[in-house]
C-alpha positions in Angstrom: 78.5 106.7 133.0 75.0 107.6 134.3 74.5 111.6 135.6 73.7 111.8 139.2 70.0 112.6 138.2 69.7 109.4 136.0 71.5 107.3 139.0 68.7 108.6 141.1 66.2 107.3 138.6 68.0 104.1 138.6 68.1 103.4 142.3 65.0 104.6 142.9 63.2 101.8 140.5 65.7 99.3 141.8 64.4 100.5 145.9 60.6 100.3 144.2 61.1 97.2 142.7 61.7 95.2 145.6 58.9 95.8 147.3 56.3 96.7 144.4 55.0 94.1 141.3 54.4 97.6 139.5 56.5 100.8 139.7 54.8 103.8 138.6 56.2 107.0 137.7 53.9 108.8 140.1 56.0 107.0 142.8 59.5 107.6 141.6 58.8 111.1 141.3 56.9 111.6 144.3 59.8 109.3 146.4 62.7 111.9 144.7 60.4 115.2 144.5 60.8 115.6 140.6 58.4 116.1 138.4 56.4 114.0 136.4 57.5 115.0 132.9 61.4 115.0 134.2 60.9 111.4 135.6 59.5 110.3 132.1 62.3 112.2 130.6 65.2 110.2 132.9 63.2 106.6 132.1 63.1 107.0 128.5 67.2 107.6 128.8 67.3 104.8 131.1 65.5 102.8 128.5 67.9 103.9 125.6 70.9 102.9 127.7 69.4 99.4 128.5 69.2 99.5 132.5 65.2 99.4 131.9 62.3 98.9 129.5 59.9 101.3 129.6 57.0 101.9 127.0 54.4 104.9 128.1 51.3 103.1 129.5 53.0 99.9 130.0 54.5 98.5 132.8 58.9 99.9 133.9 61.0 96.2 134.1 64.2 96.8 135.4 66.5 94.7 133.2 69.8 92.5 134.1 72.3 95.9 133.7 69.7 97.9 135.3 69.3 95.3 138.5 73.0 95.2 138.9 73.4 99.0 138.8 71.1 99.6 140.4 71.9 97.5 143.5 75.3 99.2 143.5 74.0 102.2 144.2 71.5 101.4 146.9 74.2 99.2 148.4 76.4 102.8 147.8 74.1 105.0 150.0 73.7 102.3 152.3 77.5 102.6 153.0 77.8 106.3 153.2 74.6 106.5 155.4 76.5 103.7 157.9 79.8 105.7 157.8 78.3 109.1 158.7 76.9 107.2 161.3 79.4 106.2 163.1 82.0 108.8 162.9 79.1 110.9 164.2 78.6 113.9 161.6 75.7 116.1 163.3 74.3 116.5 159.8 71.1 115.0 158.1 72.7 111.4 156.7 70.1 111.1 153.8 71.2 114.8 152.3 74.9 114.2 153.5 74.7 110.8 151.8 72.7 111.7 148.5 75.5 114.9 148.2 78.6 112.4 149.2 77.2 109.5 146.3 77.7 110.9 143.0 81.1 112.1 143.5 83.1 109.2 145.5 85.4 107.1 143.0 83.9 103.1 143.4 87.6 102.5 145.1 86.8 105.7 147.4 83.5 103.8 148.0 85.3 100.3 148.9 87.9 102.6 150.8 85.1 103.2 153.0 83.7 100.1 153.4 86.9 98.8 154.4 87.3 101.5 157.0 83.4 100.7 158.4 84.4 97.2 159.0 87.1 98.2 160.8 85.5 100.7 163.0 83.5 98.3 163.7 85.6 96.1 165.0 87.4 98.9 166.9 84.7 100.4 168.9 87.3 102.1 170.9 88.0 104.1 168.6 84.5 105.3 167.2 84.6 106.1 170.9 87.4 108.6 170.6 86.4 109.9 167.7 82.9 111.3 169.0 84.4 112.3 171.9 88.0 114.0 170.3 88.0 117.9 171.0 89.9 119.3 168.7 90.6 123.1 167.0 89.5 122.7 163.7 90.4 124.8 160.9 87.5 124.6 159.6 85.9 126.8 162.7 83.9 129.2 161.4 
């Protein structure tokens, strides 16, 4: 099992490399606010648990484990992102998802999914829940 920081690593060169022919370390760390040295630090793990290969000066290739992984867990934020969406948090949905990702089970995840769909299909009641008053106990 990766940490959190090393699944940010991961998704991060995954979200570069569909879009770049080269990813550079510079990027990942300037796209995540980390530090050079700590990016290097995460990629040569990375590279020791076979999700990449990464030499110093040569070019990071995401590898077979690394692509599938790592397209879990953009596909993984993607989801989070589209649920706090629609049930219409007033929050910041990249922070709420990034702080939500790590921690959700992969059946919580496809829990979720599930539910989307459904919402989806039930506008009627996205609608009421936007609009439900309610006395929380979590008032404050």
């Amino acid at each position: 099992m990766l940490s959190p920081s090393l699944e940010d690593y991961l998704e991060e060169v995954y979200r570069l490399s569909l879009y770049n022919e080269e990813i550079r370390i510079k990027d990942i760390a300037e796209c995540l606010n980390f530090s050079m040295p700590s990016v290097v630090k995460g990629l040569k793990k990375l590279d020791e648990l076979g999700y990449i290969r990464y030499k110093p000066y040569e070019k990071i290739k995401l590898l077979d484990k690394g692509n599938k992984k790592g397209k879990f867990l953009v596909d993984r934020n993607y989801i989070l992102k589209e649920f706090i969406t629609i049930i219409g948090a007033k929050c910041d949905i990249d922070q709420e998802a990034e702080a939500m990702e790590h921690y959700f089970s992969i059946e919580t995840i496809k829990s979720i999914e599930k539910l989307i769909v459904v919402l989806k299909e039930n506008e009627n009641i996205v609608k009421q829940i936007k609009d439900k008053k309610i006395d929380s106990v979590l008032d404050i």
